[in-house]
N, C-alpha and C positions, 0 to 999 in steps of 0.2 A: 244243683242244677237238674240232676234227674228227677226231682217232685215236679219239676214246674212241668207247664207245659211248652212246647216251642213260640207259642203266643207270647206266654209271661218271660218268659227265660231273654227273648227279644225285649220285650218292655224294661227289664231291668240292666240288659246291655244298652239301650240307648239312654237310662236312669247314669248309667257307670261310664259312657263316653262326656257325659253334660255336667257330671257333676266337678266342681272348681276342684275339691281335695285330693280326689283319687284319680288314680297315671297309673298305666300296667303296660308292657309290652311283652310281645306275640313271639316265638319262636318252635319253629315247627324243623321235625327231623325229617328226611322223605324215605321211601320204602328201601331202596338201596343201601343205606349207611344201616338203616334200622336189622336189614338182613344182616349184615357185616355187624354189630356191636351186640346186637337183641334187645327186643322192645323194652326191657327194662333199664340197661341203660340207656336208650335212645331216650326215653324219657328226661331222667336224670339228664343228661344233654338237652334235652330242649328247657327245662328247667332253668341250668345253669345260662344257657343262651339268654335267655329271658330277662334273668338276674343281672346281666353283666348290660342288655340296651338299658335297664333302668337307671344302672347305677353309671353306666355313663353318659346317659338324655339328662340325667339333674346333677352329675357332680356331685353323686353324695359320700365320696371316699371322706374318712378320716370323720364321718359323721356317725355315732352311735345309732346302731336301727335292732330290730329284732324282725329275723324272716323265719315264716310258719311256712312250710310244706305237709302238703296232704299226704295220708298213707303210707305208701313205700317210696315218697320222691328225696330225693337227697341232691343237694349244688354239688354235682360232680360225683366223681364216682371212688364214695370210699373216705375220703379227707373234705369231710363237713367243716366248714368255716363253726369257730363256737357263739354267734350272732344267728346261726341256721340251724330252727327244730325241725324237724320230722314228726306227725301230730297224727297216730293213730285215729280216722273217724275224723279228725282236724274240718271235715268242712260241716260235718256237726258243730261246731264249737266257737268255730273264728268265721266272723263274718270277713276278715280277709279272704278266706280261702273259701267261702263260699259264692265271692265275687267273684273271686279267682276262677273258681269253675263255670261261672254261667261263662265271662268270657273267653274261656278255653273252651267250651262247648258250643255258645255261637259259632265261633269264629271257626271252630272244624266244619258244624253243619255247613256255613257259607262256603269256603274250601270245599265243597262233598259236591255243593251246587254246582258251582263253576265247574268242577271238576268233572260234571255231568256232559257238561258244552262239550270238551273235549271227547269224549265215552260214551255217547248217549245211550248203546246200547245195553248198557249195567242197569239204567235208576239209581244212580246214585243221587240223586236229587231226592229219592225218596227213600232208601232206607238209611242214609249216609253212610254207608260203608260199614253199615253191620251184617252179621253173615246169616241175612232173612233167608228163608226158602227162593224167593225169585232172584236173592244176589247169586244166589250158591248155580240155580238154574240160568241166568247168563254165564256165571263163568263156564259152565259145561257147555251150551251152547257156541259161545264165542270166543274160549281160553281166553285165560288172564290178560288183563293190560297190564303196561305198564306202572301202574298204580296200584295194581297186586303186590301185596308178600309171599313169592311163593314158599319161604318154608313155610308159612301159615296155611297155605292152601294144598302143603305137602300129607298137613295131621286130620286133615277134612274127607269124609267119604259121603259122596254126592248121591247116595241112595235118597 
């Protein structure tokens, strides 16, 4: 999803909502639990989140599957079911997991959008929550919202 552009990466999210085969759902951690567990497992939780609306939107227990996670993601944290890889580069390789990402990357941008309405004075509509020179210069301006991580904004010096 980071080759594309926000243009194509849209085209291929509404490609992945239309098409009849493929069904994903969404799970997101918020800043609070994320401070409390750290981003890395808060991932691994939204992963396993993820994993558990699919498997129970279609009823697939007791059904053979095989699940590729990108990177460092793991269902849970620690005790990998043996039906769930962990795919070094994985979204090189699996166009699952390449899917996977464009829809977890829209779907943060649009979250980032919205998220704007709330915080207008961040631009979060426009860098979505990466830490540009103008995000870093509202936060100094305005201190953090509540949509800040501040241990994250604890390791940052706003020179």
């Amino acid at each position: 999803s980071k080759k594309l552009s926000p243009k194509r990466r849209e085209e291929w999210f509404r490609f992945i909502q239309k098409h009849p085969h493929i069904t994903y759902a969404i799970a997101r951690v918020y800043p609070r639990t994320i401070e409390r567990i750290n981003i890395s497992r808060a991932a691994n939780l939204a992963a396993l989140r993820a994993f558990k609306r699919l498997t129970n939107r279609y009823q697939v227990s007791g059904i053979k599957c095989q699940v590729y996670l990108d990177g460092g993601l793991y269902l849970g944290n620690g005790n990998q079911p043996p039906y769930a890889k962990t795919v070094v580069r994985g979204d090189e390789k699996f166009n699952s997991i390449k899917l996977a990402s464009i829809v977890a990357k829209v779907s943060r941008d649009w979250f980032m959008t919205r998220l704007a309405k709330k915080y207008p004075s961040y631009g979060f509509e426009i860098h979505k929550g990466y830490g540009t020179k103008a995000h870093f210069a509202a936060i100094r301006k305005y201190g953090p919202s509540e949509a800040h991580r501040l241990s994250f904004l604890k390791n940052l010096k706003f020179a």
